[in-house]
N, C-alpha and C positions, 0 to 999 in steps of 0.2 A: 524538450517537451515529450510525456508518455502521455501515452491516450489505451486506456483500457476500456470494451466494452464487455458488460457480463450479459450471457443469453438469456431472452424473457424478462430483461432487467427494463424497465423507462430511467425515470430523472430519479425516481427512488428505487433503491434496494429495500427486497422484502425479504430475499432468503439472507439467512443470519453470514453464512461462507460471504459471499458476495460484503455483506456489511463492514467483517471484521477486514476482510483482503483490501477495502477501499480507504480503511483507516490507516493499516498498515502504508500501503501506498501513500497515503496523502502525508503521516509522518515523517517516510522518508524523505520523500521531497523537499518538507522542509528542514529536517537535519543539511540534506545537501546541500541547498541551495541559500537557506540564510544560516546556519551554521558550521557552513565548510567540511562536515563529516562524509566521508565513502559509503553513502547509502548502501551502497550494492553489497560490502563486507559487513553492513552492519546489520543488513534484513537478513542475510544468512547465519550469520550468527544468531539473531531472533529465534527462525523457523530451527535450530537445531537445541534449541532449550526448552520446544513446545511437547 
């Protein structure tokens, strides 16, 4: 289980950072978790192609 909160944020995100970081995160979770991949080498590998 990860639990992230973003500051000034409620149940929605308005600043765009906060928006794309919550997708990113939600992705990898499910690569890991119902597709067996190593989120954690795959989101670094992501943020170094940005």
């Amino acid at each position: 289980m990860d639990v992230h909160y973003y500051a000034n944020e409620g149940h929605g995100f308005v600043k765009r950072e906060n928006q794309i970081d919550s997708i990113r995160r939600t992705i990898n979770w499910f690569d890991e978790h119902l597709k067996g991949k190593n989120a954690a080498a795959e989101g670094q590998a992501d943020q170094r192609e940005e």
